[in-house]
N, C-alpha and C positions, 0 to 999 in steps of 0.2 A: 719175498713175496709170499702171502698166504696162501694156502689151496681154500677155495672158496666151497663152502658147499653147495651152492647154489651154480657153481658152473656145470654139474652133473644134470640139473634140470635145463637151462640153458640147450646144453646137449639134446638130452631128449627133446625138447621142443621145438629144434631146429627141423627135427625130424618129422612135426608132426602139424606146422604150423608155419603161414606164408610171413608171417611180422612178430620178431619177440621183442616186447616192450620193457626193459629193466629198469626202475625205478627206485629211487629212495634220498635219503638225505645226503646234502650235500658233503662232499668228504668220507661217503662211507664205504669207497672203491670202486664204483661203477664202471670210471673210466679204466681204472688198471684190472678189472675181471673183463673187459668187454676187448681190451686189447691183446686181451691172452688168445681170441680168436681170429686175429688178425692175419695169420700168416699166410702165405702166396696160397690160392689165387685171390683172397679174399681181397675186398679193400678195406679200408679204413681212412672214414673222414670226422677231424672233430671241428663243431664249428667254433670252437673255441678262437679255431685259427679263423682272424678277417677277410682274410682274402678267399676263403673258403666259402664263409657267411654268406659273403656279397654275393658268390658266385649261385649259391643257393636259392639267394633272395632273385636276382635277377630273372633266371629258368629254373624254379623247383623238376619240371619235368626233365629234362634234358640233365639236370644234377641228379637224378637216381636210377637214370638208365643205364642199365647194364644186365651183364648175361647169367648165368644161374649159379655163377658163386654170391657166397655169402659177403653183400654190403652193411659196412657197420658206420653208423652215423651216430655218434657223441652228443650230448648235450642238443634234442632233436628239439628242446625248448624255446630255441633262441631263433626259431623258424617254422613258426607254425604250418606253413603255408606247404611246407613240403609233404605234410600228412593227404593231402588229394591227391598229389603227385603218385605217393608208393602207392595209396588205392586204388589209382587207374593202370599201377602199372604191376601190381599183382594180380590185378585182374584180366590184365593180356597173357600176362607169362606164370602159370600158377602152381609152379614147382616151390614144395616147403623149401623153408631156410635161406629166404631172399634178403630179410632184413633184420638185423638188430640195433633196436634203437635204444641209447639210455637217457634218460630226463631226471633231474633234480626235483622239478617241481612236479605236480597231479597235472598231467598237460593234458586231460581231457578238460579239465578244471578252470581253462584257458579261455579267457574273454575271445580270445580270435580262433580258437581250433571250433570248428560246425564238422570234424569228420572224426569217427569215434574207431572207424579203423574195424568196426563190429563182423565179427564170423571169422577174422582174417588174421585177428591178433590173438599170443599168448602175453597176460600180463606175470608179470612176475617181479616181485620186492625184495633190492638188496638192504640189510639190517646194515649196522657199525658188525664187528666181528664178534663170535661167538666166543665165551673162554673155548671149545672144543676148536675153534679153527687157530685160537690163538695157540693153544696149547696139542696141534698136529693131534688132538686123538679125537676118536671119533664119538659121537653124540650117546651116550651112555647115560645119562644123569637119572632120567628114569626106573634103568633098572635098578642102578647103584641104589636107588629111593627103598625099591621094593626088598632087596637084598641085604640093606641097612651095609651097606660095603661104602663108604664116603673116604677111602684112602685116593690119594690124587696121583696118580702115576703118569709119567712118560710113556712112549711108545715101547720102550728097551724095557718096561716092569719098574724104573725106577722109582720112588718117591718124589714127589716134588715140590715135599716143604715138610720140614719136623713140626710143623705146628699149623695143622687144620685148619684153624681157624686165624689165622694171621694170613694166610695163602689166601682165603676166601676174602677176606678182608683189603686186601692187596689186590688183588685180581678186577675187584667191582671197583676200586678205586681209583685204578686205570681205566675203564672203559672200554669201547669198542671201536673206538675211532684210530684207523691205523697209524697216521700221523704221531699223536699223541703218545704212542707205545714205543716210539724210538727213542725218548725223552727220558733219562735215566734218573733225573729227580723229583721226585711227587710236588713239590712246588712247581716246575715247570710246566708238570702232565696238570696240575689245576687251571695257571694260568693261560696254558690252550685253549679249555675248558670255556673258562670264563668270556676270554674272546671272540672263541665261538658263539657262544650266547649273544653276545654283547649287540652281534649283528640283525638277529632277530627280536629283538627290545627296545631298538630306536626308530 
């Protein structure tokens, strides 16, 4: 598992904000960074699961009632109807870090959502992965810019490719999609690729 850099804002936003809204494309972690905060008291529900969904669809209200731990709701796309529900019920009980929701698609963007969630929500956008989260070190690339230092090291100071430019080359041509990165031959990290797309063109 990555360390994400976006779960440090997450953090803070819990802190400072009734509903954290995570978004981005699909496959680019959402759900494995959102269940990193899952643990006792919190809950965690994805609607992924049906029985879940329906239970959702049925009573929106009644499916996000609960007490001031932090609820996590999965793919909150697939249930519009729930977004009034958390509004009326951040609006009873208005301790930050009640909900966090993650969505695939722009669900304010959403022919059936009329509730935007406004004063109540932090939005925040997860990317595919950073080389810096792929590669455990931290976001440097700027200074490295200004200092004319572009050597690629490890955490430990090691190198991490005798050849600059084959590293970078390699690197972009893997991507940021974490699936993808487990794939040990560049043929297969394309044909992911490809797939991927394939969905969004027909």
């Amino acid at each position: 598992m990555y360390q994400r850099w976006q779960s440090k804002k997450i953090q803070e936003a819990l802190t400072t904000r009734r509903v954290i809204l995570l978004s981005g494309s699909r496959q680019c972690g959402k759900s494995i960074l959102a269940a990193a905060f899952s643990s006792a008291p919190n809950i965690y529900r994805t609607l992924d699961n049906l029985a879940i969904l329906e239970a959702a669809r049925i009573d929106p209200h009644d499916f996000v009632k609960h007490g001031n731990e932090l609820m996590i709701i999965d793919e909150i796309q697939r249930c519009p109807q729930l977004l009034p529900a958390i509004k009326m019920d951040v609006d009873v009980n208005r301790n930050m870090g009640r909900f966090l929701l993650t969505g695939s698609a722009n669900i304010q963007s959403l022919p059936a959502v009329q509730e935007s969630l406004a004063g109540r929500v932090r939005h925040l956008r997860l990317r595919p992965l950073a080389a810096g989260e792929i590669e455990q070190t931290m976001p440097t690339f700027l200074e490295k810019i200004f200092s004319k230092n572009f050597m690629t090291t490890n955490e430990r100071g090691e190198s991490k490719s005798p050849s600059l430019k084959d590293y970078y080359i390699d690197l972009a041509l893997k991507g940021g999609y974490p699936e993808p990165l487990l794939l040990q031959k560049r043929k297969s990290r394309q044909e992911w690729h490809q797939d991927y797309l394939y969905h969004f063109t027909q």
